[in-house]
C-alpha positions as semicolon CSV with decimal commas, in nm:
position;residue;x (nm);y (nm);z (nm)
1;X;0,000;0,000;0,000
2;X;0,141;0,350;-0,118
3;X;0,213;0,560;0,173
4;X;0,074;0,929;0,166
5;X;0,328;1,212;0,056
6;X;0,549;1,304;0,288
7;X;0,809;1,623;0,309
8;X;0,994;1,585;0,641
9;X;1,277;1,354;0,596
10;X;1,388;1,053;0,802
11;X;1,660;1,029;0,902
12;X;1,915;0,748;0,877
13;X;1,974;0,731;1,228
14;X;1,843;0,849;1,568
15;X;1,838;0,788;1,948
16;X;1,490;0,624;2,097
17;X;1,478;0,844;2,406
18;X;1,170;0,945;2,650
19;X;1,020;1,005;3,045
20;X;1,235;0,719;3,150
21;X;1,559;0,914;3,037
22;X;1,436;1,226;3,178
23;X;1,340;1,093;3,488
24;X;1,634;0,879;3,574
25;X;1,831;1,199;3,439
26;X;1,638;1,422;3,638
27;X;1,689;1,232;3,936
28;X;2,093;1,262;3,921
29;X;2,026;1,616;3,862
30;X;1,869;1,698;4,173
31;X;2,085;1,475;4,372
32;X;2,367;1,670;4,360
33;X;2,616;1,425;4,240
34;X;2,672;1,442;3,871
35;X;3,001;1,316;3,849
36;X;3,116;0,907;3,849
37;X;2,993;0,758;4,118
38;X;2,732;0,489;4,227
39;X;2,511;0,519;3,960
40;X;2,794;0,455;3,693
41;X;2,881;0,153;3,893
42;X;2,473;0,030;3,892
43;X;2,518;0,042;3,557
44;X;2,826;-0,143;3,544
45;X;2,668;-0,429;3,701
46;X;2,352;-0,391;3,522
47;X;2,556;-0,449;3,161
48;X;2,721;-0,708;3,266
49;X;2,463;-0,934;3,471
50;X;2,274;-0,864;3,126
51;X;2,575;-1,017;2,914
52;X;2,640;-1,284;3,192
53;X;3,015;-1,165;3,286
54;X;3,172;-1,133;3,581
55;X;3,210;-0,754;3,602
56;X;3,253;-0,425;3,418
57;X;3,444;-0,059;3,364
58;X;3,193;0,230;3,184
59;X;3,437;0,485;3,015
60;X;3,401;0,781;2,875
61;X;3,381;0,593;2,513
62;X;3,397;0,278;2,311
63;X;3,752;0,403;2,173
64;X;3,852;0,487;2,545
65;X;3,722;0,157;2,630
66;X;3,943;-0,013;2,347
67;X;4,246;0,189;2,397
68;X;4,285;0,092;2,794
69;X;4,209;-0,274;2,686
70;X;4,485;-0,270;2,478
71;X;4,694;-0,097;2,736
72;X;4,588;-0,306;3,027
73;X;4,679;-0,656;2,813
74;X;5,027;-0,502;2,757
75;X;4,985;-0,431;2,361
76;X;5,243;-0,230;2,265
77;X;5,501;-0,112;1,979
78;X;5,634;-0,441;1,796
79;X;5,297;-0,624;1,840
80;X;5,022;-0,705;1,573
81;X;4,636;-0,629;1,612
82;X;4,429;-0,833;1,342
83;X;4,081;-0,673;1,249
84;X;3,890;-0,627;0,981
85;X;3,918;-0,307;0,746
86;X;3,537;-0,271;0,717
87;X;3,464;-0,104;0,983
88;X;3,475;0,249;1,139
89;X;3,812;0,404;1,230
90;X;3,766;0,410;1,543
91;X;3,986;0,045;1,608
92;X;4,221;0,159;1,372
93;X;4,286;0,475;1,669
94;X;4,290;0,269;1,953
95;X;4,530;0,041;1,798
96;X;4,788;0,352;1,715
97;X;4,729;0,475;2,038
98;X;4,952;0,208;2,204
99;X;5,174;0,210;1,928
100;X;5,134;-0,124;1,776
101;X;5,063;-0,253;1,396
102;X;4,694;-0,291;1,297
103;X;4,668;-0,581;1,036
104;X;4,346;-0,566;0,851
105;X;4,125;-0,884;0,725
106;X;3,902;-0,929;0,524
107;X;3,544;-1,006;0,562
108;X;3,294;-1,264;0,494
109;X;3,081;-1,180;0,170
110;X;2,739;-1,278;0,362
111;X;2,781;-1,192;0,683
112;X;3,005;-0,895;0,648
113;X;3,207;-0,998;0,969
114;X;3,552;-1,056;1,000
115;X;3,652;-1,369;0,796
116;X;3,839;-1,610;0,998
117;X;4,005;-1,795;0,744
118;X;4,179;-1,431;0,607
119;X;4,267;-1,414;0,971
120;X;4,462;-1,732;0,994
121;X;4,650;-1,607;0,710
122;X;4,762;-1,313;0,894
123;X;4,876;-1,465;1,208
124;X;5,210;-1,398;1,320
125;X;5,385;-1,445;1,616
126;X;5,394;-1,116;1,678
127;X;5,011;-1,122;1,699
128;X;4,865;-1,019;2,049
129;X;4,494;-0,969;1,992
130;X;4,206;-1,024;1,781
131;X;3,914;-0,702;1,723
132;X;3,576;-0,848;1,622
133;X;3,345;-0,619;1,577
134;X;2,958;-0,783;1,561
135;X;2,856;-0,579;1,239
136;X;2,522;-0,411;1,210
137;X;2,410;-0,648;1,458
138;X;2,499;-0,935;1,371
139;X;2,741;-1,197;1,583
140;X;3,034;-1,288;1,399
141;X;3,176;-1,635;1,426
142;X;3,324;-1,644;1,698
143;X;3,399;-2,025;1,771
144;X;3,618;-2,044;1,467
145;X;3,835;-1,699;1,589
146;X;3,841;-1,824;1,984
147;X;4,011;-2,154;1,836
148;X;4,307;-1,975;1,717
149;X;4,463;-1,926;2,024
150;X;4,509;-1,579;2,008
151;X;4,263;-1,334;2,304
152;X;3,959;-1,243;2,136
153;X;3,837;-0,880;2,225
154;X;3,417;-0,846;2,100
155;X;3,384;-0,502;1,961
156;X;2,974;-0,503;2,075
157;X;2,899;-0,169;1,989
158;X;2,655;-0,242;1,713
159;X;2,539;-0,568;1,887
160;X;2,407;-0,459;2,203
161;X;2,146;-0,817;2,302
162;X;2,274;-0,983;1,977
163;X;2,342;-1,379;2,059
164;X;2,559;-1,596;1,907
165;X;2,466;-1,987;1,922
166;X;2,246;-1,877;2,212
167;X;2,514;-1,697;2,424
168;X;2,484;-1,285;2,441
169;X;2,740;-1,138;2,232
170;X;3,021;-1,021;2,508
171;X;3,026;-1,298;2,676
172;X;3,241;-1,513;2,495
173;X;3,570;-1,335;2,402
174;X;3,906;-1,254;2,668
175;X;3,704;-0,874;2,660
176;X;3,433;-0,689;2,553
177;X;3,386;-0,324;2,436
178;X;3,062;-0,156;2,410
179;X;2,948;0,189;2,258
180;X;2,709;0,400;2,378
181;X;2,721;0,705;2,117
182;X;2,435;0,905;2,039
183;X;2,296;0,665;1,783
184;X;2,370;0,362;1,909
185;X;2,155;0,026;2,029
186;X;2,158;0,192;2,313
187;X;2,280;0,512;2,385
188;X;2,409;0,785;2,694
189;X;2,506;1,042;2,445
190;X;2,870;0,924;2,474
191;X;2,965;0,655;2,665
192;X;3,158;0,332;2,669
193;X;3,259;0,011;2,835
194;X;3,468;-0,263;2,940
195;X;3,332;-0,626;2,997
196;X;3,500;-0,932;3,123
197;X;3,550;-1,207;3,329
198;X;3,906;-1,164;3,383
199;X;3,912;-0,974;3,763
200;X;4,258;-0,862;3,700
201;X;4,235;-0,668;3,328
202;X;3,923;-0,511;3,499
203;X;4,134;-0,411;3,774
204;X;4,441;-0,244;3,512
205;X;4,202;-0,096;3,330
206;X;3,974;0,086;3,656
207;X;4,325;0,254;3,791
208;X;4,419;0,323;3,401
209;X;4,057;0,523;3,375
210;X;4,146;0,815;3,650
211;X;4,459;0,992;3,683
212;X;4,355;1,124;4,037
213;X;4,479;1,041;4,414
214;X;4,730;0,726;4,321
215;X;4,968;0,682;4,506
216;X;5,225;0,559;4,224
217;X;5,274;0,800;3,925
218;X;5,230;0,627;3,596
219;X;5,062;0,786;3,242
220;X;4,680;0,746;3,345
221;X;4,369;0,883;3,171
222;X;4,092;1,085;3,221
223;X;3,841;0,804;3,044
224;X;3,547;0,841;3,349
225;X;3,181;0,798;3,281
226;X;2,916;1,008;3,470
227;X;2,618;0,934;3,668
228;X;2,405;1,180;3,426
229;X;2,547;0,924;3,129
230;X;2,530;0,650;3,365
231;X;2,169;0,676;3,448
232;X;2,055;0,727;3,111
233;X;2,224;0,427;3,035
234;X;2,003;0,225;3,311
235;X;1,730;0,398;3,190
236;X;1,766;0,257;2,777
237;X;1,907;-0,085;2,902
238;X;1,573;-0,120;3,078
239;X;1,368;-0,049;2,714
240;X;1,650;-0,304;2,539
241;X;1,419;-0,605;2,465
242;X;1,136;-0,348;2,339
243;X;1,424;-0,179;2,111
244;X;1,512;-0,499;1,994
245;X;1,133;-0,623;1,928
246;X;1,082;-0,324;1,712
247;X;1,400;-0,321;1,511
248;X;1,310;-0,701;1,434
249;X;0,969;-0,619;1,329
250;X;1,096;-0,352;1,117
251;X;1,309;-0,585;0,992
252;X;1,033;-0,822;0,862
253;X;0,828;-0,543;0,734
254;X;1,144;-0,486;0,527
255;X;1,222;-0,829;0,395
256;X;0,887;-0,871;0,295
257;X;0,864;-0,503;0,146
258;X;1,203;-0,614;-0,068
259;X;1,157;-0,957;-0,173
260;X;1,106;-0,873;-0,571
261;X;1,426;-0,700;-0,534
262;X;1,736;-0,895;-0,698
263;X;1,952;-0,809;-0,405
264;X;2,140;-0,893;-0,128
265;X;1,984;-0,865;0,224
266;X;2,111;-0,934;0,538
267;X;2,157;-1,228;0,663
268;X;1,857;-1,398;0,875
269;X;1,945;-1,538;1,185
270;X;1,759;-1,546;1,489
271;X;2,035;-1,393;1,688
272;X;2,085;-1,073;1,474
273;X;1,905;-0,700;1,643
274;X;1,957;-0,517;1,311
275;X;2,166;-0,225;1,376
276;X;2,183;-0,138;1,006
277;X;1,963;-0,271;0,786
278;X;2,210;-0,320;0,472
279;X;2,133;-0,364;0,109
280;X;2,405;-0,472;-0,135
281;X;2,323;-0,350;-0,495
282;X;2,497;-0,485;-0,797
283;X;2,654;-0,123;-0,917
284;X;2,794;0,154;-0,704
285;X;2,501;0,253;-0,423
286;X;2,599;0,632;-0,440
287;X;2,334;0,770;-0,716
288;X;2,058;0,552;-0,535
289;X;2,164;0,778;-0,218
290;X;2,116;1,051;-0,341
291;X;1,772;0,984;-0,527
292;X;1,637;0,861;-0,176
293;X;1,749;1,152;-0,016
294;X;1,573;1,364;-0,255
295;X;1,270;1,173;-0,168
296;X;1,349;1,237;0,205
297;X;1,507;0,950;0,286
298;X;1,849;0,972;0,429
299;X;2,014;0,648;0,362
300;X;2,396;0,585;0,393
301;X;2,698;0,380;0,348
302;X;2,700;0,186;0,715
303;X;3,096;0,229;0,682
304;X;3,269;0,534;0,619
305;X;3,547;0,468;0,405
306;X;3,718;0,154;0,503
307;X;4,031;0,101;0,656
308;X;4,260;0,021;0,389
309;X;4,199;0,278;0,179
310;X;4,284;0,530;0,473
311;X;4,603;0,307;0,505
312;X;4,674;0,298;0,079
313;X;4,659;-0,123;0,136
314;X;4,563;-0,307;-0,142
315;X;4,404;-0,605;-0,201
316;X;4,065;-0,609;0,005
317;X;3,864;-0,709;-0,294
318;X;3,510;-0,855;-0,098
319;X;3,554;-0,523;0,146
320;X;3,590;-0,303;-0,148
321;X;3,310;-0,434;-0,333
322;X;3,081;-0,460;-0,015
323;X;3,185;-0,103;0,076
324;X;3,063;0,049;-0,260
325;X;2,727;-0,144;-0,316
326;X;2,615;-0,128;0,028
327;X;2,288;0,096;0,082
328;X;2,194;0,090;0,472
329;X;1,814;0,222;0,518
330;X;1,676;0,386;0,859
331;X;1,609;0,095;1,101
332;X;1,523;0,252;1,471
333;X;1,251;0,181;1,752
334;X;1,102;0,529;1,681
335;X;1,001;0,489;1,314
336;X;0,644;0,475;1,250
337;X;0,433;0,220;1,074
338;X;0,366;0,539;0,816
339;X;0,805;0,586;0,821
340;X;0,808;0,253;0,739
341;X;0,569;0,219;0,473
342;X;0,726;0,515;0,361
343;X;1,084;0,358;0,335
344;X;0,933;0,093;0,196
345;X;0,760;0,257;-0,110
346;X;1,055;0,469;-0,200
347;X;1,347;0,187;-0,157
348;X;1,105;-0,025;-0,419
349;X;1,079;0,281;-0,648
350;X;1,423;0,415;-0,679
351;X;1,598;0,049;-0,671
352;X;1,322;-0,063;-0,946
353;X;1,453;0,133;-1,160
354;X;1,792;-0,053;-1,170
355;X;1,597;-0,384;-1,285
356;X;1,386;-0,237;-1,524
């Protein structure tokens, strides 16, 4: 059914945020204490009692939260960092930061997660970690990457509630680093963290966070959360499941919308919250961009630019093609049925055109 024309435009992302936010916000407010404190660790323990670890560190930021992972697993210059170049730059910082060599892989053509066979190809000795990031929502395979030998770190910060085999996505690797940016699965503005089960990286990287009363001087950062982010953060973990109910039924709504379309979707699984709701077209995606924006719908490459072309690396053929084709539509818990039917109607029109 043809939606009725619009002229506001949707956008391709945006935070799902209400009277729980304000009044868990509000409530910090007027307590006085805005700074970290026991709120931040609430929701510490609220994050990781959800991904059934042991315990957690909230930073100011997923890259903050990389970086002192790095740091507190003694990464430094000389050592190797495998992950994939598709994917935001973000991992290629952190990586820098300490000084060692980011090796990029590859990714799998269906799932768009790291490939694990690339990575065995790039194993070195020299290799100290593994970065998987669990793509627009979807878990990557992690069995096949644990095997290798080498610590595992999840990058969840697309994946918030994602499962893979049945196990919540964090759970499984040596750490875990979440994002809570603006637009995010779930979101405190900004905002990161640190899971584990390992007691003693948690503890390197809680005295790495704050610089202040030690009583040994070492470099130490200024990486805190607050108890404004903090309680924000309890507030959307609460709404999760809802968030993830609606980006799933979007998600149908969407499959079934596209399913005359000669193109690649993503991937069904049951474990997948659909961050990004990716298209792969058979030509460049950049002119059907632009036609849906003039039809008020802001759509977007889900990556950037990736990694190896910041680095001039060649030879990423699958993330190269991926990169260019890909076409990610709004997917978000505040989208209407009518912003759906909307997206729906206009995706089918402009992409239509390419197949007749």
């Amino acid at each position: 059914m043809k939606s009725a024309k619009h002229h506001t435009s949707i956008p391709h992302s945006r935070p799902t945020l209400g009277h729980e936010e304000i009044q868990f916000v509000s409530e910090v407010i007027g307590s006085g204490h805005i700074a970290q404190g026991a709120i931040v660790s609430r929701f510490e323990q609220a994050l990781a009692k959800n991904a059934g670890i042991k315990g957690a560190v909230a930073c100011s930021s997923g890259t903050s939260a990389l970086h002192l992972t790095l740091l507190a697993m003694e990464i430094r210059s000389g050592d190797e960092v495998i992950f994939p170049s598709y994917v935001c730059s973000a991992l290629l910082n952190a990586v820098r930061y300490v000084g060692a060599t980011p090796v990029l892989a590859e990714i799998n053509p269906y799932t768009w997660n790291i490939d694990p066979e690339d990575v065995k190809k790039r194993l070195t000795h020299r290799t100290k970690a593994i970065i998987v990031p669990h793509l627009f929502g979807l878990a990557a395979d992690l069995n096949q990457l644990i095997s290798l030998g080498v610590p595992v770190i999840e990058d969840c910060a697309q994946a918030v509630g994602a499962t893979c085999d049945g196990k919540n996505v964090g759970s499984l690797g040596f750490a875990a680093i979440f994002s809570f940016y603006a637009t995010k699965v779930i979101t405190t503005g900004e905002g990161g963290m640190v899971l584990s089960n390992s007691q003693d990286l948690l503890n390197r990287i809680r005295d790495l966070r704050e610089y202040d009363q030690k009583s040994t001087l070492r470099v130490r950062y200024n990486y805190k959360m607050t108890d404004i982010q903090a309680s924000m953060g309890l507030a959307q973990l609460d709404r999760l499941q809802s968030f993830i109910r609606k980006r799933r039924s979007i998600a149908q709504q969407y499959y079934k919308g596209f399913d005359s379309l000669p193109f690649q979707l993503p991937l069904r699984d049951d474990g997948h919250i659909y961050y990004r709701y990716v298209i792969i077209l058979e030509e460049d995606s950049g002119p059907q961009i632009l036609a849906l924006a003039k039809k008020g719908i802001e759509c977007a490459r889900p990556v950037y630019m990736p990694l190896h072309r910041y680095l001039k690396t060649r030879g990423y053929r699958r993330t190269e093609q991926i990169w260019k084709k890909s076409l990610s539509i709004p997917i978000y818990p505040s989208l209407t049925d009518d912003d759906v039917n909307r997206i729906i109607d206009s995706v089918v029109e402009v992409l239509g055109e390419l197949i007749s």
